[in-house]
C-alpha positions in Angstrom: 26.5 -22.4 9.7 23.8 -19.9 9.3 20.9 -19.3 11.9 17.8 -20.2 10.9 15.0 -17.1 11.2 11.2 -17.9 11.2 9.1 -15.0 9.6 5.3 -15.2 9.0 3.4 -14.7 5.6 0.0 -13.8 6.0 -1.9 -13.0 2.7 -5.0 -14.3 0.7 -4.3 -16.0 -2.1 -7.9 -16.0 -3.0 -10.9 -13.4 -2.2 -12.1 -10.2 -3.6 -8.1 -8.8 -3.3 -6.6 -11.7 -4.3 -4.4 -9.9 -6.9 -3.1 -7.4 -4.6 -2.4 -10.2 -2.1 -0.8 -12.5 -4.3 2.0 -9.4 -6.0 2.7 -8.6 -1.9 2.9 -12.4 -1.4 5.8 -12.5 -4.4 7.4 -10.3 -3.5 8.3 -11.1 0.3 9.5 -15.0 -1.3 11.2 -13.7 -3.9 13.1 -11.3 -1.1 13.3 -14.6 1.1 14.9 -16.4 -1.8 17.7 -14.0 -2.5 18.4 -13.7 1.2 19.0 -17.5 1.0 20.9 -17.7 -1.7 23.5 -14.5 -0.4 26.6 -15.0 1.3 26.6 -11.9 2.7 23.8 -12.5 6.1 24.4 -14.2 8.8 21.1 -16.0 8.8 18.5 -17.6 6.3 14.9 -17.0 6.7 12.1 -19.7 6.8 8.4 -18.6 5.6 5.6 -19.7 7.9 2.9 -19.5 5.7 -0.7 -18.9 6.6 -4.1 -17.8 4.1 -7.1 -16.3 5.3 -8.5 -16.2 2.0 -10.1 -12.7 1.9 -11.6 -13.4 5.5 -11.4 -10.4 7.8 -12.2 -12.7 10.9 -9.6 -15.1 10.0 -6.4 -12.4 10.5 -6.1 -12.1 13.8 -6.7 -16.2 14.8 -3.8 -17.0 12.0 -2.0 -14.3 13.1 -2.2 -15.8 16.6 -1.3 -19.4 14.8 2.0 -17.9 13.4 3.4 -16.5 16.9 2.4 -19.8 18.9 3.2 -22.3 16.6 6.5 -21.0 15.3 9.9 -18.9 16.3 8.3 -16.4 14.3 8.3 -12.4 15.7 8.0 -10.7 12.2 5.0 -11.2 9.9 4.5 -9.6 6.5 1.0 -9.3 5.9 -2.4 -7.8 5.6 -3.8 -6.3 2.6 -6.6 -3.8 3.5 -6.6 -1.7 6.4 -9.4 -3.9 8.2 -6.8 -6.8 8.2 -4.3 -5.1 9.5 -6.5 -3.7 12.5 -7.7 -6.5 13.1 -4.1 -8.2 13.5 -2.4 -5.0 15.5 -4.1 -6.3 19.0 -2.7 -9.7 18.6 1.0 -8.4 17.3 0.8 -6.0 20.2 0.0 -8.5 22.8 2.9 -10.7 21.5 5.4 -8.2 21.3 6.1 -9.3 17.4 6.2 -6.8 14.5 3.7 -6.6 11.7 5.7 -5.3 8.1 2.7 -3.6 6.3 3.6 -3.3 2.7 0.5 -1.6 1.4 -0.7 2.1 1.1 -2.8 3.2 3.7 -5.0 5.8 5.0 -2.8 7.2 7.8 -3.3 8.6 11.3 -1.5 5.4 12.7 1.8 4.8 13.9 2.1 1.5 15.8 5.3 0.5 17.9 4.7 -2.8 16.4 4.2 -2.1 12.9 6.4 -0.8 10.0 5.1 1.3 7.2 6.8 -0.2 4.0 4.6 1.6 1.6 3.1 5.0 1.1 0.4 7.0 3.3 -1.6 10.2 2.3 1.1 12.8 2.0 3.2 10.5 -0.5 0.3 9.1 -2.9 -3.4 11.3 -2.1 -1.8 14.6 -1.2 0.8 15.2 -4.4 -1.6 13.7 -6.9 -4.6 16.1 -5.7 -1.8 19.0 -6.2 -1.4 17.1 -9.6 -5.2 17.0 -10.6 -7.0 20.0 -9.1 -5.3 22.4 -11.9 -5.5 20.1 -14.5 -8.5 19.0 -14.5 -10.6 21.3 -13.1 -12.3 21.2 -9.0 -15.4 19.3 -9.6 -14.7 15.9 -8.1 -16.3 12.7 -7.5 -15.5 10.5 -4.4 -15.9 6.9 -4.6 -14.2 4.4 -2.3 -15.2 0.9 -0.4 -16.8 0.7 2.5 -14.5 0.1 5.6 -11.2 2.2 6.8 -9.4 3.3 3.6 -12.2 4.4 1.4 -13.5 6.5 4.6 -10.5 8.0 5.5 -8.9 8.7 1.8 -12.7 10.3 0.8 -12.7 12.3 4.2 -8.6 14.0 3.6 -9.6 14.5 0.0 -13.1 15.9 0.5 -10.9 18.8 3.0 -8.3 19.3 0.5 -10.8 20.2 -2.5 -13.2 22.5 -0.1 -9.9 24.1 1.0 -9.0 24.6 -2.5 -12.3 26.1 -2.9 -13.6 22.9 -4.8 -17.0 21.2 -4.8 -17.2 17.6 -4.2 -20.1 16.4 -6.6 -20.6 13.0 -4.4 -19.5 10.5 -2.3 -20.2 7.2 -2.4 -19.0 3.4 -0.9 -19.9 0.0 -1.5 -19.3 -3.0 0.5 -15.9 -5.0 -0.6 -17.3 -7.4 -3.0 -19.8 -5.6 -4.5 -20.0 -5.5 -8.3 -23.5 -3.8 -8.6 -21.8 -0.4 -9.9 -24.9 1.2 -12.7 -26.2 3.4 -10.3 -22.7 5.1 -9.3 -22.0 5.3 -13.2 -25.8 7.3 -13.8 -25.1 9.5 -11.1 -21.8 10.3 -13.0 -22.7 10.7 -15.9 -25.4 13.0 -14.7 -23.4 15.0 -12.5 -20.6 15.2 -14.6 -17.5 16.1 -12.2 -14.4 17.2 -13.2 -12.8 14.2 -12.1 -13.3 11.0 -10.1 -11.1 10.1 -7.3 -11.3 6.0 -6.9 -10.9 4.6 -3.9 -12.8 1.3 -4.4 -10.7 -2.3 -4.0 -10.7 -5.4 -5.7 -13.8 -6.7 -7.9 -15.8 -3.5 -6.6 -13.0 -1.6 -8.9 -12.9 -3.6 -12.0 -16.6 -3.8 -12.4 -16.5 0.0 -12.0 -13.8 1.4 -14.2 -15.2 -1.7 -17.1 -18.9 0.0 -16.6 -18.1 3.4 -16.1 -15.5 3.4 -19.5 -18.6 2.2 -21.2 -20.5 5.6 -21.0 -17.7 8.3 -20.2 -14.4 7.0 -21.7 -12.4 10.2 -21.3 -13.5 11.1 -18.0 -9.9 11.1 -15.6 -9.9 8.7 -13.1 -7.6 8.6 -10.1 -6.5 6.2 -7.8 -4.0 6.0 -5.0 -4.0 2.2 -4.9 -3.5 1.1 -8.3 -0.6 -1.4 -9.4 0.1 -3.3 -12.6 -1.3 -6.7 -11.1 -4.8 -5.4 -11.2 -4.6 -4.1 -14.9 -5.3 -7.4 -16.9 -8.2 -7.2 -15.1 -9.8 -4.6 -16.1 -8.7 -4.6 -19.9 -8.8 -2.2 -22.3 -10.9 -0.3 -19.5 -8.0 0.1 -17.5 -6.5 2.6 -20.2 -6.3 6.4 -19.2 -6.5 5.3 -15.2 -4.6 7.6 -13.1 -2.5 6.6 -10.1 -0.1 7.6 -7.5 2.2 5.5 -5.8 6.3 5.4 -4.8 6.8 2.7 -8.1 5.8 1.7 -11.4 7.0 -0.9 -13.8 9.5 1.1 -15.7 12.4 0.0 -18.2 15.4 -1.3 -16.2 13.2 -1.8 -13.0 12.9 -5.3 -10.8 9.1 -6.0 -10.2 6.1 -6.1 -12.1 4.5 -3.7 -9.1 5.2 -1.6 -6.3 3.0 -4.4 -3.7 6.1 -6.6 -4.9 9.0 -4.5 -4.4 7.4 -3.1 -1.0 7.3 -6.7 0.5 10.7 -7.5 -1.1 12.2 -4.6 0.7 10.6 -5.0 3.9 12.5 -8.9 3.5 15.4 -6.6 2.8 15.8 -4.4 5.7 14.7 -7.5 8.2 17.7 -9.2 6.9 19.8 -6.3 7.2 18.6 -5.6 10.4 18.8 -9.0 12.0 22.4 -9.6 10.3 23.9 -6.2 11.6 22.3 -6.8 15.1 22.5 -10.9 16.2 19.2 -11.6 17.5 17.8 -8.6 16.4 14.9 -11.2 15.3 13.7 -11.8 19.1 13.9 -8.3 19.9 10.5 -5.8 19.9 10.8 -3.2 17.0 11.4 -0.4 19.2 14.6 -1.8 21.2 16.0 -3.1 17.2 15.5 0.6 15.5 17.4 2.0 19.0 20.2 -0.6 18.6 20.5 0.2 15.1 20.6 4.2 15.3 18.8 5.6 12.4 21.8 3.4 10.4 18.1 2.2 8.1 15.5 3.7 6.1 12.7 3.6 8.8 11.8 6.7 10.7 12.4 5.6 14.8 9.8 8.0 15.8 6.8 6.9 13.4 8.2 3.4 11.4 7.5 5.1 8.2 10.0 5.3 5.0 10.7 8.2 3.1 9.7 7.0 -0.1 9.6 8.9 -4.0 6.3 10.2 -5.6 5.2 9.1 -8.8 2.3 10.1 -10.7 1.3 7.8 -13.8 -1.5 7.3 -16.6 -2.1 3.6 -18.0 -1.6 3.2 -21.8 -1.2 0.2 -24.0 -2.1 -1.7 -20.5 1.0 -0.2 -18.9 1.8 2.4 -16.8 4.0 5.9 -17.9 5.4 8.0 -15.5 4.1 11.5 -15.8 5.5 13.2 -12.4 8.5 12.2 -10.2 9.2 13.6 -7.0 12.1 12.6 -5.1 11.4 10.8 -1.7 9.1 11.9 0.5 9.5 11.4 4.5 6.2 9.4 5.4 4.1 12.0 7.9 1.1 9.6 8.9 -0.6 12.0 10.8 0.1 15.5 8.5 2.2 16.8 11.2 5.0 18.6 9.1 4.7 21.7 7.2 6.6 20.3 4.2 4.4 17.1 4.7 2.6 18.4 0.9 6.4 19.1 -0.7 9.2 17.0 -1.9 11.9 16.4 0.8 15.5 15.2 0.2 16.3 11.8 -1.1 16.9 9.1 1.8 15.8 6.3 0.3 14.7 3.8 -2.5 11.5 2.0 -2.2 14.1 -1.3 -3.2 17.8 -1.6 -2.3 
């Protein structure tokens, strides 16, 4: 008989993110489901299910809920960098382990934390490379206003000047807000080259549906931009840039990369917890020693290497226009070939 593993869910299913939360969501049951249904792990895995519904406050109490009320060590969760701050104190107290599945800003590197998806030098430093000769050095910075927009804005604000770029503006609105006419005036006035988006949820959409409106060829790029945000946006969505380690292709599993990140993150936990028996009680640290680099996460940072891709939106879908093979995640821009493609060591999905 198999051993029965707890693991926590924490996502919104409702707030201003909602979409992103709910693709991440899928993805780690549908991972959960196929675990269950193999005959090839020694254990099946239980969700313990909590929603904060777009509350930042209500993270780090139903993070706290999960690791007292259950056998839960592991928790999948957190959509925007302020979540998942506001979570690490709580997972680090507990000695659990927090499997981010989003793209973040870097400069972090948590021994309770691993980095499913991609940070700066695998989505905000290739596409820059991308744009800057394409599209001329004239850019626009937009992003919300908490962790990500901040740090993205600040990284791409030094690569441009280095460059010798000119950053036209930057701007940030609180998460929520949809009053976007006086960022598209000063756009259209300014007229940049290019506008780097690093807004989230409704604050987007409002923004690329007004901003199409009065400039409908100006390129827009984004480092956070999946397929479960296009319907909506509509026909606005159309000529949006983005970078990120997968895109809905022919052949491929999930409808977005949130998906597959969570569904591999479910992966490697069963692989893990199979390969070492009671790996699941174990702190993240003494599991990644027991299981000598035999896995796709750095022991030294908890990142993955993950591929580059670089795609444009057409028809309400996205085309690949660059691939770069995988990418060693370098959080804090440490390694001289952190801006270059690196060997292949793994796929964002097994």
């Amino acid at each position: 008989m198999r051993r029965r593993v707890e693991i926590g869910i924490l996502q919104s299913t409702s707030g201003d993110y909602s979409a992103i939360a709910a693709a991440s969501r899928a993805g780690a049951l549908a991972g959960i489901s196929n675990v269950n249904a193999s005959t090839g792990y020694s254990m099946e895995f239980v969700p313990v299910l909590r929603d904060p519904q777009g509350h930042v406050d209500l993270y780090a109490p139903l993070c706290r809920d999960i690791l007292t009320t259950s056998r839960a060590r592991h928790i999948i969760g957190c959509v925007t960098s302020s979540s998942r701050k506001e979570v690490l104190p709580v997972i680090e107290r507990q000695g659990a382990t927090l499997w981010y599945a989003l793209p973040y800003e870097g400069f972090e590197a948590s021994d309770h934390v691993v980095y499913m998806h991609a940070c700066p030098n695998q989505h905000l430093l290739p596409l820059l490379d991308w744009a800057l000769p394409r599209f001329g050095s004239r850019v626009h910075l937009l992003g919300s206003n908490y962790i990500w927009g901040w740090e993205i804005n600040r990284l791409a604000r030094e690569v441009v000047a280095r460059g010798g770029g000119s950053i036209t503006a930057e701007r940030h609105l609180a998460m929520g807000e949809t009053d976007v006419a006086h960022m598209v005036e000063e756009i259209a006035d300014l007229r940049p080259d290019f506008v780097l988006n690093s807004l989230v949820g409704t604050t987007q959409y409002a923004f690329v549906t007004a901003l199409r409106a009065v400039m409908p060829r100006l390129p827009v790029l984004s480092c956070n931009l999946t397929e479960c945000e296009l319907p909506l946006m509509g026909e606005a969505a159309d000529g949006l840039i983005a970078a990120g380690p997968y895109f809905a292709e022919d052949g491929t599993r999930f409808a977005n990369a949130h998906a597959a990140a969570s569904y591999a993150a479910v992966t490697e936990m069963a692989r893990l917890f199979h390969r070492h028996t009671g790996g699941e009680d174990l702190p993240l640290s003494q599991l990644l020693a027991l299981d000598r680099r035999a896995g796709p996460i750095d022991p030294e940072t908890h990142h993955t290497a993950l591929p580059v891709l670089i795609a444009e939106v057409r028809g309400g879908a996205f085309h690949v226009l660059r691939r770069l093979p995988p990418v060693p995640g370098d959080p804090y821009l440490a390694r001289r070939d952190s801006r270059a493609a690196a060997r292949p060591q793994l796929r964002l999905v097994p």
